[in-house]
TIZA-840118 format. One line per 8 residues: number of its first residue (from 0); their letters; for each residue z, y, x of N, C-alpha, C. Coordinates in Angstrom, 1 decimal. Example, Ala and Ser with C-alpha at 12.3 -4.5 7.8 and 13.67 -1.06 7.14 Angstrom:
REM residues 2
0) as) 7.8/-5.7/13.2/7.8/-4.5/12.3/7.8/-3.3/13.2  7.1/-2.2/12.8/7.1/-1.1/13.7/7.9/0.0/12.9
//
This chain:
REM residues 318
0) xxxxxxxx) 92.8/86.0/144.7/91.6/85.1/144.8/91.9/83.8/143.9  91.0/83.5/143.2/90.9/82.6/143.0/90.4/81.3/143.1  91.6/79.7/143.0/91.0/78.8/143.6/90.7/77.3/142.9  89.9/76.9/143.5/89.1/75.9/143.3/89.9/74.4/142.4  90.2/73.9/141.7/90.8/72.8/141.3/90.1/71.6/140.9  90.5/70.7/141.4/89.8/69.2/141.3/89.2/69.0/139.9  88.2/68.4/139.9/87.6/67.9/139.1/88.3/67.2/138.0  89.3/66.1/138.3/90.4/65.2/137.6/91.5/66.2/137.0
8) xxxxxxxx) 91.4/67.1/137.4/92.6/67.8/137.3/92.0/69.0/135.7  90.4/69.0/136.2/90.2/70.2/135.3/90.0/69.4/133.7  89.4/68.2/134.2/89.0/67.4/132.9/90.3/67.0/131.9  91.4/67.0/132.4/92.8/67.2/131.7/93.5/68.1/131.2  92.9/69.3/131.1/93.2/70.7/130.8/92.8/70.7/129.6  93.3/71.7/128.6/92.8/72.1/127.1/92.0/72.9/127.2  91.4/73.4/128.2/90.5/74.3/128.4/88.9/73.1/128.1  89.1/72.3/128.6/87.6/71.2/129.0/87.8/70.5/127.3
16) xxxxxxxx) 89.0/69.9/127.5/89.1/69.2/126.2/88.8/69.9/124.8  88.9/71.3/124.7/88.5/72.2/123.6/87.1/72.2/123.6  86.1/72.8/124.9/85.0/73.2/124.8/84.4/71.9/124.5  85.1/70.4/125.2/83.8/68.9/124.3/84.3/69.5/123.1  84.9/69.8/122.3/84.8/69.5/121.2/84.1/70.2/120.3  84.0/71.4/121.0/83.1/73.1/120.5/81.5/72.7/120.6  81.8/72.2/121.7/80.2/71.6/121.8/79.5/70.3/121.1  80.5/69.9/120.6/80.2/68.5/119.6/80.0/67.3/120.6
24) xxxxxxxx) 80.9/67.5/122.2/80.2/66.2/122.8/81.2/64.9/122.7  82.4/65.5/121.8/83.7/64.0/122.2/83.9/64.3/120.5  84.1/63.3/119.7/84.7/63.0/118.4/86.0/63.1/118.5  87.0/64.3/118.2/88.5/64.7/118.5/89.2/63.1/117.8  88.5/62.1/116.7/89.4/61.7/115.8/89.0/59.6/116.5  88.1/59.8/117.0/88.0/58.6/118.3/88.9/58.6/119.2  89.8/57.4/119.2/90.9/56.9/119.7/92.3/57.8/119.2  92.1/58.4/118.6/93.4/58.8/118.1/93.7/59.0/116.7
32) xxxxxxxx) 92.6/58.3/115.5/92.8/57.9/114.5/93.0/55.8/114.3  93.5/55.4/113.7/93.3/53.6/113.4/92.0/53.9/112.2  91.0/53.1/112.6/89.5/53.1/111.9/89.2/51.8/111.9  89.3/51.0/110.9/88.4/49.4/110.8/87.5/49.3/110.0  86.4/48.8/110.4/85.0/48.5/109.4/85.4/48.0/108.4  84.3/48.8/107.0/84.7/48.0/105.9/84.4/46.1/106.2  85.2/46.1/105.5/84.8/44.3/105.3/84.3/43.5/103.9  83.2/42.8/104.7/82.2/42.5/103.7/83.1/41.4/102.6
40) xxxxxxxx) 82.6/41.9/101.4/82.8/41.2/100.3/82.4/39.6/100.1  83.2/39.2/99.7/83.5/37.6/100.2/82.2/37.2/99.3  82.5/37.3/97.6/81.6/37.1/96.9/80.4/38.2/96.5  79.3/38.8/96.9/78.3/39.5/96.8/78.3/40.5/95.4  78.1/38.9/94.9/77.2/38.8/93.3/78.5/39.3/92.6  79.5/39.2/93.2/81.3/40.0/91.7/81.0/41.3/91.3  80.3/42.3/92.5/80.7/43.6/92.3/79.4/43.9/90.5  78.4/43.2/91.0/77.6/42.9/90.2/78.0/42.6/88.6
48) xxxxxxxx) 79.0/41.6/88.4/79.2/41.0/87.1/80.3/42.1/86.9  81.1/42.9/87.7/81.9/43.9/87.1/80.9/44.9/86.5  80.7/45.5/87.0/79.6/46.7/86.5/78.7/46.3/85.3  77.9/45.0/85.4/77.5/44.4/84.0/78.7/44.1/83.0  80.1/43.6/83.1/80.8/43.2/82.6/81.5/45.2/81.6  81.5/45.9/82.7/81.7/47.3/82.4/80.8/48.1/81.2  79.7/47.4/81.7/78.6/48.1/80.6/78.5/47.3/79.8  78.9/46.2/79.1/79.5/45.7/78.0/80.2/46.1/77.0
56) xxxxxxxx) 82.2/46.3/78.1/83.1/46.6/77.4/82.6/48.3/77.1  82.2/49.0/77.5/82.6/50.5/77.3/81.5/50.4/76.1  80.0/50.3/75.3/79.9/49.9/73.8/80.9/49.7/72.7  81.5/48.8/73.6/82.2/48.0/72.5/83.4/48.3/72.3  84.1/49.1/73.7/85.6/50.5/72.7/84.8/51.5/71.8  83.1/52.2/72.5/83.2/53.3/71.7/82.8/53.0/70.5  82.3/51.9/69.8/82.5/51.3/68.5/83.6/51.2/67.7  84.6/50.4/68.8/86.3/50.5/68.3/86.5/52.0/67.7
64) xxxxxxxx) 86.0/53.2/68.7/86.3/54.4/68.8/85.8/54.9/67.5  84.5/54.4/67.3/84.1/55.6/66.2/84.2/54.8/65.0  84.6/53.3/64.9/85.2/52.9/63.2/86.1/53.5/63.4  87.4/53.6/63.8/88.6/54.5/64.0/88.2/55.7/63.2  87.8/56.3/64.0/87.7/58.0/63.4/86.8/57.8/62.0  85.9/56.9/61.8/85.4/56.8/60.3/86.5/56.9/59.6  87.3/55.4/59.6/88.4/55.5/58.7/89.5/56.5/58.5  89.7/57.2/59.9/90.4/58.8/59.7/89.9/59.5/58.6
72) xxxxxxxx) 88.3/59.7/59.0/87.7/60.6/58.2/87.7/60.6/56.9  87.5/59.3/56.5/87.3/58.7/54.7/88.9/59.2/54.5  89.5/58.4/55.0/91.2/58.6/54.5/91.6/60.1/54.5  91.5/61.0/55.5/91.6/62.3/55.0/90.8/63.0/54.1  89.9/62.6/54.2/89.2/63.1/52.2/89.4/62.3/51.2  90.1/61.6/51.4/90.7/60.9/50.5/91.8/60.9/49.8  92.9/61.8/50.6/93.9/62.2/50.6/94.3/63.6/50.2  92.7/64.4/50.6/92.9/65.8/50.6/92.5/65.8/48.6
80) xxxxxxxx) 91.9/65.2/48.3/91.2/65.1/47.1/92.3/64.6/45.8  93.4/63.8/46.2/94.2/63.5/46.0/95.6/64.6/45.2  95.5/65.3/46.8/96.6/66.6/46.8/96.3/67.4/46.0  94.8/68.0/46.0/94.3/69.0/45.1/94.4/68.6/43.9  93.8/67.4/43.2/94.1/67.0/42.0/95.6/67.1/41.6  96.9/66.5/42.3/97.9/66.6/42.1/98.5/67.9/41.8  98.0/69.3/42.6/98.4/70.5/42.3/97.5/71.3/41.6  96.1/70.9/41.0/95.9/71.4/39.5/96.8/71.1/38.5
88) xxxxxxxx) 97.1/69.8/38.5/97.8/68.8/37.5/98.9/70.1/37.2  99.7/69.8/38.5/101.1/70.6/38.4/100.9/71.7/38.0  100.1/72.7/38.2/99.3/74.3/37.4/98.7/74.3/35.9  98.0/73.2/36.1/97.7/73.0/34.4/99.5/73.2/33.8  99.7/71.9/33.5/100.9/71.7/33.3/102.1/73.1/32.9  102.3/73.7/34.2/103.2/75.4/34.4/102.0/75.6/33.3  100.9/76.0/33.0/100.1/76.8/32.6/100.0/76.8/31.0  100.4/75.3/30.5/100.2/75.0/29.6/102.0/75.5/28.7
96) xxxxxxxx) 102.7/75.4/29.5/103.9/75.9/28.9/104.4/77.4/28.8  103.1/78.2/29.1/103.3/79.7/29.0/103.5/80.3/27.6  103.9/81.1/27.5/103.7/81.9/25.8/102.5/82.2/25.5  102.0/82.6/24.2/100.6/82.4/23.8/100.4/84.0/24.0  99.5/84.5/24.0/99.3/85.9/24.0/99.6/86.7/23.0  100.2/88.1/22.9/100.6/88.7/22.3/101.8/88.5/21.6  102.8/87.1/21.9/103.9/86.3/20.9/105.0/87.6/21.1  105.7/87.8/20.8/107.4/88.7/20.7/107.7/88.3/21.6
104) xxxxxxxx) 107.6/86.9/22.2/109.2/86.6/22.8/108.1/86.2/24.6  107.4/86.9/24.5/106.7/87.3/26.1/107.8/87.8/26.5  107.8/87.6/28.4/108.2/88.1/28.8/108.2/89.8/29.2  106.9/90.2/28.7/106.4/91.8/28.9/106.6/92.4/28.3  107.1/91.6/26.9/107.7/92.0/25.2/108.9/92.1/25.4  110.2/92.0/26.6/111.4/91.9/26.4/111.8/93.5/26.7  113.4/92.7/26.8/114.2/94.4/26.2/114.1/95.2/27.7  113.5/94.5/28.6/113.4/95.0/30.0/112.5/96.4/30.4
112) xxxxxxxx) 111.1/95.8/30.0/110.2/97.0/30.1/110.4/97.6/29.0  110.8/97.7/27.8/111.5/98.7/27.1/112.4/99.7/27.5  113.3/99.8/28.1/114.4/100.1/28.7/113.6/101.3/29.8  112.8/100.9/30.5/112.3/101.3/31.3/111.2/102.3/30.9  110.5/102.5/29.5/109.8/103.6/28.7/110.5/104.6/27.8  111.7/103.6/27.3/112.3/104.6/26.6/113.4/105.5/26.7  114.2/105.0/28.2/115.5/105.0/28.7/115.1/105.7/30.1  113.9/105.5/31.0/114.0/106.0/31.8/114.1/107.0/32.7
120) xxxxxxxx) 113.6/108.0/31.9/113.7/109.6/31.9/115.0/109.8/32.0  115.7/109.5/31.2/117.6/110.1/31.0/118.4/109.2/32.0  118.3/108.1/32.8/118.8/107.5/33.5/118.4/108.0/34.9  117.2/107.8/35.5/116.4/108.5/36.5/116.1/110.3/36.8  116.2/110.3/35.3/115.8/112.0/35.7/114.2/112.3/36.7  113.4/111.1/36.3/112.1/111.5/37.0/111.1/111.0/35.7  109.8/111.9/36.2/108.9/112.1/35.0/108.0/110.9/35.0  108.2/110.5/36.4/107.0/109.6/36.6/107.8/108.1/36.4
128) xxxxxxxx) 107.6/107.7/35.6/108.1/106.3/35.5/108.5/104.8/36.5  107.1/105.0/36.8/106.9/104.4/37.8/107.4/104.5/38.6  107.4/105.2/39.8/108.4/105.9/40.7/109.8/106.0/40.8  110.3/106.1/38.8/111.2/105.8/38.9/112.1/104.4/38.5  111.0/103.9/38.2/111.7/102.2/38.5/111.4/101.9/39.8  110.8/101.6/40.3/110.6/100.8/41.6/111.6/101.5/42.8  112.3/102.8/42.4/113.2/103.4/43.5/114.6/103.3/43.0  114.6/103.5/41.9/116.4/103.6/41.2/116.2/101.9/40.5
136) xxxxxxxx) 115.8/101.2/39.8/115.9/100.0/39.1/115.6/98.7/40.2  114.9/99.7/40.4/114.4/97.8/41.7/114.2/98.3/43.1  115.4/99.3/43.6/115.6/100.1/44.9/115.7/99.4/45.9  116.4/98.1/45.1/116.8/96.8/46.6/115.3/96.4/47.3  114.6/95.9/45.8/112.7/95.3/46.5/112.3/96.2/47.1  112.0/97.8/46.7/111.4/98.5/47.9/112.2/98.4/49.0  113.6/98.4/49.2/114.3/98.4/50.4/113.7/97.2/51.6  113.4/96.2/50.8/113.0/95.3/51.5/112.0/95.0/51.9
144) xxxxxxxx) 111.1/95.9/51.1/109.6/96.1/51.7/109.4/97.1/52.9  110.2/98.2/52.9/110.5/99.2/53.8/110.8/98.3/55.3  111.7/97.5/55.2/112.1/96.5/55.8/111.1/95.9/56.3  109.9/95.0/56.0/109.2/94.8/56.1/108.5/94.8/57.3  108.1/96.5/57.3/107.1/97.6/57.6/108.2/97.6/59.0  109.3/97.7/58.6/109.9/98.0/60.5/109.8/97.2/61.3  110.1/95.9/60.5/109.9/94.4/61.4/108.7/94.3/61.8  107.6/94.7/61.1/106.2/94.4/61.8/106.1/95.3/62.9
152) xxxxxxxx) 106.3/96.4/62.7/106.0/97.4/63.8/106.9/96.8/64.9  108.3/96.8/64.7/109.1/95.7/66.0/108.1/94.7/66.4  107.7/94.1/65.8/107.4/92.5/66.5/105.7/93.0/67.2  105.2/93.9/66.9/103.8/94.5/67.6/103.9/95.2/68.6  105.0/95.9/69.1/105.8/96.7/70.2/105.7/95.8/71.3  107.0/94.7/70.6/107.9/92.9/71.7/106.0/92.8/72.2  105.1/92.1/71.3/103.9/92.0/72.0/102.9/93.0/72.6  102.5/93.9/72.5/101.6/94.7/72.9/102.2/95.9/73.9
160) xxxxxxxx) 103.2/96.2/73.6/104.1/97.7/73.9/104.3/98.0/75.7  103.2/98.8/75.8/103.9/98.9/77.6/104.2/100.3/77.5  105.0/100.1/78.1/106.0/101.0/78.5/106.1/102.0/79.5  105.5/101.6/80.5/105.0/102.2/81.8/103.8/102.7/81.8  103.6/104.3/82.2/102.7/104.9/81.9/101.4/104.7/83.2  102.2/104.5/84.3/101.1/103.8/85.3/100.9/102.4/85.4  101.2/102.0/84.7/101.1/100.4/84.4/99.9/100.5/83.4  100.2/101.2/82.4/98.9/101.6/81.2/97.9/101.9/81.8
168) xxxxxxxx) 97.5/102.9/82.9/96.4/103.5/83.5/95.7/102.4/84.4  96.9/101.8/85.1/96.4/100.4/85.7/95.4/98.9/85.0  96.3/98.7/83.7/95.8/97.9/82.9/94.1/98.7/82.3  94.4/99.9/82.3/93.0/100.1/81.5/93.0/99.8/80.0  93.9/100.2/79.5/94.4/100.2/78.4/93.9/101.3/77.5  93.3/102.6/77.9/93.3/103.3/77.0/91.8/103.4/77.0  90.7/103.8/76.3/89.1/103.4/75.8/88.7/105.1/75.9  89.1/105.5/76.5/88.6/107.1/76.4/87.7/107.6/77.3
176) xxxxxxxx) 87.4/106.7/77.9/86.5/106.7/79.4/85.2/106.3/78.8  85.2/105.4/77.5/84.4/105.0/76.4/84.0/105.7/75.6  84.4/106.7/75.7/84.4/107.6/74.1/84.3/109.4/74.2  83.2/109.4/73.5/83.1/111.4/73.9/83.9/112.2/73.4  85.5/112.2/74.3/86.5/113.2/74.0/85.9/114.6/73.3  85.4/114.6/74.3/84.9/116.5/73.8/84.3/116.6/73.6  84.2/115.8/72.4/82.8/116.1/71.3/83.6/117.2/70.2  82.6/118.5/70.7/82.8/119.8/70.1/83.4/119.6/68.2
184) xxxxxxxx) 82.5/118.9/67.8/81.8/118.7/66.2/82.9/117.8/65.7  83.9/116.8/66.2/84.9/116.3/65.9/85.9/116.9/66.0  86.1/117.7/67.1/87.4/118.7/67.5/87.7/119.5/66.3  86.4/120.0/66.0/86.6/121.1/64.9/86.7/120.4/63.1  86.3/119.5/63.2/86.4/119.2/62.1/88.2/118.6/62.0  88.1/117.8/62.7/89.8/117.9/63.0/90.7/118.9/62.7  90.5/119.8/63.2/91.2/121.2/63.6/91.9/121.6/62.5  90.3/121.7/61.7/90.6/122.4/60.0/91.0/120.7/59.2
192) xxxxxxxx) 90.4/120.1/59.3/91.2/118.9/58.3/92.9/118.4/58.5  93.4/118.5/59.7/94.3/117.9/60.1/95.6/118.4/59.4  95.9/119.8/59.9/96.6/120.5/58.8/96.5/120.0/56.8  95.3/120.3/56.5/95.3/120.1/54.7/95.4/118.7/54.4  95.4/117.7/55.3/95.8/116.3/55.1/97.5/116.3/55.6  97.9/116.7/56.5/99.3/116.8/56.5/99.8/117.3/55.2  99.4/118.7/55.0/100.6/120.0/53.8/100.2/118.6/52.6  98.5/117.9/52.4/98.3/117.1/51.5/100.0/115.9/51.3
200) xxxxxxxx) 99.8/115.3/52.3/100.7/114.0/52.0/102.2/114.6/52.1  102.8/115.5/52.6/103.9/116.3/52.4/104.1/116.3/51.0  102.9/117.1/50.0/103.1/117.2/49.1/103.3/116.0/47.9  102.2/114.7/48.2/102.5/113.7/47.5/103.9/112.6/47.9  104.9/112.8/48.8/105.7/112.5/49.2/107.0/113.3/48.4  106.9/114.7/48.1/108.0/114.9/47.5/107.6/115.7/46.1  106.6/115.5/45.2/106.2/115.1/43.9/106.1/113.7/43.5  106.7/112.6/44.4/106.4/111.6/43.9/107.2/111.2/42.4
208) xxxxxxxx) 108.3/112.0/42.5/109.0/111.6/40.9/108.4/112.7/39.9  107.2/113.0/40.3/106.8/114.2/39.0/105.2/114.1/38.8  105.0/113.0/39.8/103.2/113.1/39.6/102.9/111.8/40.1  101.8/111.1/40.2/101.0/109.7/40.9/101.1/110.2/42.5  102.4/109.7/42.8/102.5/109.3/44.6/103.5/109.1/44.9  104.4/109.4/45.6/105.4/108.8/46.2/105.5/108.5/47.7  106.8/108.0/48.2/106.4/107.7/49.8/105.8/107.0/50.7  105.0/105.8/49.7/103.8/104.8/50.2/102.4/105.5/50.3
216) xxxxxxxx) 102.1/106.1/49.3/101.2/107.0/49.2/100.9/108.0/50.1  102.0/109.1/49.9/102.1/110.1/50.8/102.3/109.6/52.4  102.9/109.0/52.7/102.9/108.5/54.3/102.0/108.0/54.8  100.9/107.0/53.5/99.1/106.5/53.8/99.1/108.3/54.6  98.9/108.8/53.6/97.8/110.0/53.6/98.3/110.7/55.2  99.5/111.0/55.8/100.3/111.2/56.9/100.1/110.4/57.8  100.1/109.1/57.8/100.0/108.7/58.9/98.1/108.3/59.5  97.0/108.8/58.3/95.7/108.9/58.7/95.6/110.0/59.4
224) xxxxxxxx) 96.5/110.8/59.0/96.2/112.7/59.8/96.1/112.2/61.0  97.4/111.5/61.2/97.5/111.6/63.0/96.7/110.8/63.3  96.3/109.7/62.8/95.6/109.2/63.1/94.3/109.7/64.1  93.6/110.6/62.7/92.4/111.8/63.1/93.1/112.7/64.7  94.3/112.9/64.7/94.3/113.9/65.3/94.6/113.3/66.7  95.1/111.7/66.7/94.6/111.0/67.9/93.3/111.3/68.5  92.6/110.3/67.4/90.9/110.2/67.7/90.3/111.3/68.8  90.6/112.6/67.9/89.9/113.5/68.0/90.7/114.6/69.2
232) xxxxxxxx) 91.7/114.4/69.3/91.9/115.3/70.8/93.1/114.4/71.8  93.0/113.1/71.5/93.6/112.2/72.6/94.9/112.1/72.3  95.7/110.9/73.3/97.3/110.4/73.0/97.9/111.3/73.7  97.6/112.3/74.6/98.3/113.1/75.4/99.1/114.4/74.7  97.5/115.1/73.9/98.2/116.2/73.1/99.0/115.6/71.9  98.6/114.6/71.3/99.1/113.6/70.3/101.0/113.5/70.5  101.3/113.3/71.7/102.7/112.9/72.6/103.1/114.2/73.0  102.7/115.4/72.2/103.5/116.8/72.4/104.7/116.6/71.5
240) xxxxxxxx) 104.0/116.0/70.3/104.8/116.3/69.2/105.6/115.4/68.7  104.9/114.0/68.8/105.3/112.7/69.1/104.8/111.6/69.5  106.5/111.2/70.3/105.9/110.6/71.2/107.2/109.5/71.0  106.8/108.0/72.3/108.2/107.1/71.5/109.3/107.5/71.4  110.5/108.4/72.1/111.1/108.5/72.0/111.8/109.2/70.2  110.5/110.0/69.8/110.8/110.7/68.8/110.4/109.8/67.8  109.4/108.8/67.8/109.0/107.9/67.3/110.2/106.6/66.3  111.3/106.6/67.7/112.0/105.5/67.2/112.6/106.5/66.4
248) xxxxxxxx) 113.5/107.6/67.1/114.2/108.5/66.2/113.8/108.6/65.2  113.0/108.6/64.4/112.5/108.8/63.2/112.7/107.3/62.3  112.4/106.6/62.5/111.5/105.4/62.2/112.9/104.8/61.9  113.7/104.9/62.8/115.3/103.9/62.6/116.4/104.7/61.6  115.6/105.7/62.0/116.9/106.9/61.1/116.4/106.8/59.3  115.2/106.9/59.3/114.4/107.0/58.3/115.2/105.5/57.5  115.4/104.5/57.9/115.4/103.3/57.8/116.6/103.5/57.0  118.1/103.6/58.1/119.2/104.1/57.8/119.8/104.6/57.1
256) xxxxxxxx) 118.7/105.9/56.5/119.7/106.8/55.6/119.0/106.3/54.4  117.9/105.4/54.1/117.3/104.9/53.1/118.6/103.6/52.7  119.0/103.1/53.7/120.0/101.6/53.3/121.4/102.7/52.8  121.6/103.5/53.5/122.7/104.0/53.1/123.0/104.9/51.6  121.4/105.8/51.8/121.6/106.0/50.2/121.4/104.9/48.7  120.5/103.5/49.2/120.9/102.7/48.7/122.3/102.1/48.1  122.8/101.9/48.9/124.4/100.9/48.9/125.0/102.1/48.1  125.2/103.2/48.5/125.9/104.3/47.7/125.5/104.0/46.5
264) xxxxxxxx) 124.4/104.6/46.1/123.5/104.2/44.6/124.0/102.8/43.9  124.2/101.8/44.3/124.5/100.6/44.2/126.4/100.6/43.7  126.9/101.2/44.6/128.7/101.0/44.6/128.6/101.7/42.9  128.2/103.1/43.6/128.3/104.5/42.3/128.0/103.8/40.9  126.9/103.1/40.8/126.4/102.4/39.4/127.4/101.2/39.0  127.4/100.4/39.9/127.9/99.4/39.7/130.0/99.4/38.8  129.9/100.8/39.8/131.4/101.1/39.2/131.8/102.0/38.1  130.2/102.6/37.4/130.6/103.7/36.9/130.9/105.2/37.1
272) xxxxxxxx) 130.6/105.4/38.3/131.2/106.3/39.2/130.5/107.9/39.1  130.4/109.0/39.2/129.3/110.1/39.7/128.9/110.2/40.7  127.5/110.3/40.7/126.6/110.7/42.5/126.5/111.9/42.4  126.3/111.8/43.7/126.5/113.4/44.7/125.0/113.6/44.3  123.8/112.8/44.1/122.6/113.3/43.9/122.4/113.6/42.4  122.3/115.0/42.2/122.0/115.2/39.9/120.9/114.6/40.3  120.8/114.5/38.6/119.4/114.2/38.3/118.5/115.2/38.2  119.4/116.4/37.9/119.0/117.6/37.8/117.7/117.9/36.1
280) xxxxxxxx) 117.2/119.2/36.2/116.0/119.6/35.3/115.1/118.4/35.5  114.3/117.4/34.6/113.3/117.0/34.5/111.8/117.7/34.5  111.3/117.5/35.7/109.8/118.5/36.0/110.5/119.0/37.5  111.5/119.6/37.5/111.4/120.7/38.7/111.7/119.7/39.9  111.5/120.5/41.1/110.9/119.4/42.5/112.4/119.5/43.4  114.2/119.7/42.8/114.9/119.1/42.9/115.5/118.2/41.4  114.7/117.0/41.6/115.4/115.9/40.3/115.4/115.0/40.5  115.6/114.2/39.8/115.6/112.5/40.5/116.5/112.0/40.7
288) xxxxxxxx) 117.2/112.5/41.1/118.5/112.1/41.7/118.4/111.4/42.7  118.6/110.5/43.5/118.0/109.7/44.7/116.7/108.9/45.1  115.6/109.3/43.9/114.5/109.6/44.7/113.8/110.2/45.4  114.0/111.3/45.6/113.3/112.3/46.0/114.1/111.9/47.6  114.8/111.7/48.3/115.1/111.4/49.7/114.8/110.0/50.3  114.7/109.4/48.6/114.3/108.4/49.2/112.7/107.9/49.7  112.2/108.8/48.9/110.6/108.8/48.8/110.1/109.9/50.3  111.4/110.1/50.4/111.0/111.2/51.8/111.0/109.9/53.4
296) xxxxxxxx) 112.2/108.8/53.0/112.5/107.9/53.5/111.4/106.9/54.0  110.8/106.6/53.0/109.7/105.8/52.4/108.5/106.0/53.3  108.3/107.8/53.1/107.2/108.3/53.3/106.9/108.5/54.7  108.1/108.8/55.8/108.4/108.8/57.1/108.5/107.5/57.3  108.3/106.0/57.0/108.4/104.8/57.6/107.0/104.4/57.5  106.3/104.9/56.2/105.2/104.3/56.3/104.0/105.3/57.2  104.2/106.5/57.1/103.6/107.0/58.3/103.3/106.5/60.0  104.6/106.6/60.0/105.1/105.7/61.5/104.8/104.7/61.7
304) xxxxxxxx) 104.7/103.7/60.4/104.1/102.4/60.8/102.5/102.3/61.0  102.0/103.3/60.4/100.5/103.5/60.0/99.9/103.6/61.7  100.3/105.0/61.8/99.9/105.0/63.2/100.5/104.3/64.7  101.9/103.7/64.5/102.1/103.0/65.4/100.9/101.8/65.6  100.7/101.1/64.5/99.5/100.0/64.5/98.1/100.6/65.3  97.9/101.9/65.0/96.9/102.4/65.1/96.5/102.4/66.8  98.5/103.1/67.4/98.5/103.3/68.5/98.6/102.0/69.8  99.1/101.4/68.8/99.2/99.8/69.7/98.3/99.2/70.1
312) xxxxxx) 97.8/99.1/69.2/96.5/98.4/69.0/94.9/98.9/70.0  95.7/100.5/70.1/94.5/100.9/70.7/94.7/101.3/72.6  95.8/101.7/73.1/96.0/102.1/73.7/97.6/101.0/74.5  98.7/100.1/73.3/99.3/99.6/74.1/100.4/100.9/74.4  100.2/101.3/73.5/102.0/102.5/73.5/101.6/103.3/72.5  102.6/104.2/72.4/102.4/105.2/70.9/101.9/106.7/71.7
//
């Protein structure tokens, strides 16, 4: 049973003291906050001459304000006008101290590019001139362009590159939910192109010392295939063949055996010495002597980098 309790007794309980407050009949913060009336302002008419005194000053900074930034403004075109004059000046000048056209003693007239028309067949052992300067004569600059090409792909990885394949699916990273996979009429055209664009850039990769291409060229044309063959039947079947792990394998090795057959090339000449690579028959598709591995080098970095951008960019992995 339950019993009855005093009045005085119930009014002290948290039970009574909750419901005034639920009911809005007792102010919880009456008598147990300190609250004093504002107090009237001594002088009326002050608050008055502040606020006029306010709308005074604030005119009269943003005048401060905007001569300021005039004089910025004049002074940096003033300056800018300055600089440009100063660095025509400096280009006239270089410009005016050049050789006259057609003189002997051009730089394009020296015993340099000579060397290189009439010498380079029997030194290179490649038909294509071209090709074989830029790989045997100036093997260091392509080296470093090669170079290049790795570091960019590195430094787009460090930013974009996930790693985690449910992390990808999570992010929403891949656009194919966007896009008509199985569109019949792409598949097929794929199908048949993707192969004759591969045997294609194969081919201009290792004729590059005997015809217009090489492994800038040839790796373009290789790394569009996959490209296509992304597009056109997804990163999954794409990641049969390659995928990162075979990606780096290639890409770092590719890199490697390019610095190493460099430096060799480099010791061997520098000392006189014989290379392991002939130059062999001029025309046939072992000659060159170290371009032809190199242009194979070339041709596997720039592939790799082609479609890595492709792949980063689109999906956030290869």
């Amino acid at each position: 049973m339950s019993r009855k309790r005093p009045v005085e007794e119930y009014e002290k309980s948290f039970a009574f003291r909750f419901k005034r407050w639920m009911s809005g009949e007792k102010d919880p913060f009456i008598g147990e906050v300190e609250m004093h009336p504002q107090a009237e302002p001594e002088d009326p008419e002050a608050a008055f001459r502040f606020v006029e005194e306010k709308e005074y000053r604030e005119p009269a900074r943003m005048r401060i304000d905007a001569k300021a930034s005039t004089i910025y403004s004049r002074g940096y075109i003033v300056m800018s006008i300055i600089v440009c004059l100063a660095l025509v000046a400096i280009l006239s000048l270089a410009v005016s101290h050049l050789p006259s056209i057609g003189d002997a003693a051009n730089p394009t007239n020296n015993e340099v590019g000579k060397r290189y028309i009439e010498q380079g067949l029997q030194e290179t052992g490649s038909i294509n001139i071209v090709t074989g300067m830029i790989l045997t004569y100036r093997a260091f600059d392509t080296f470093g362009e090669t170079t290049v090409l790795f570091i960019a792909t590195c430094c787009v990885m460090m930013l974009i590159m996930v790693e985690n394949e449910e992390k990808r699916k999570k992010l929403k990273l891949d656009d194919f939910g966007l896009e008509p996979l199985d569109d019949p009429i792409l598949k097929i055209v794929a199908r048949f192109l993707c192969p004759i664009i591969f045997m294609f850039g194969i081919y201009v990769v290792l004729n590059g010392h005997l015809s217009p291409g090489g492994g800038f060229s040839g790796g373009s044309i290789i790394g569009a295939g996959m490209i296509l063959h992304a597009a056109a039947f997804g990163f999954p079947t794409t990641q049969k063949f390659f995928n990162e792990h075979i990606y780096v394998i290639i890409k770092v090795s590719a890199l490697m055996c390019y610095g190493l057959i460099a430096i060799y090339f480099f010791y061997t000449g520098a000392n006189g010495l014989p290379s392991i690579f002939p130059k062999g028959i001029p025309g046939a598709i072992l000659s060159g002597g170290i371009i032809l591995p190199i242009d194979i080098c070339v041709g596997t970095e720039v592939a790799c980098t082609i479609y890595a951008f492709y792949a980063l960019f689109r999906r956030g992995g290869l």
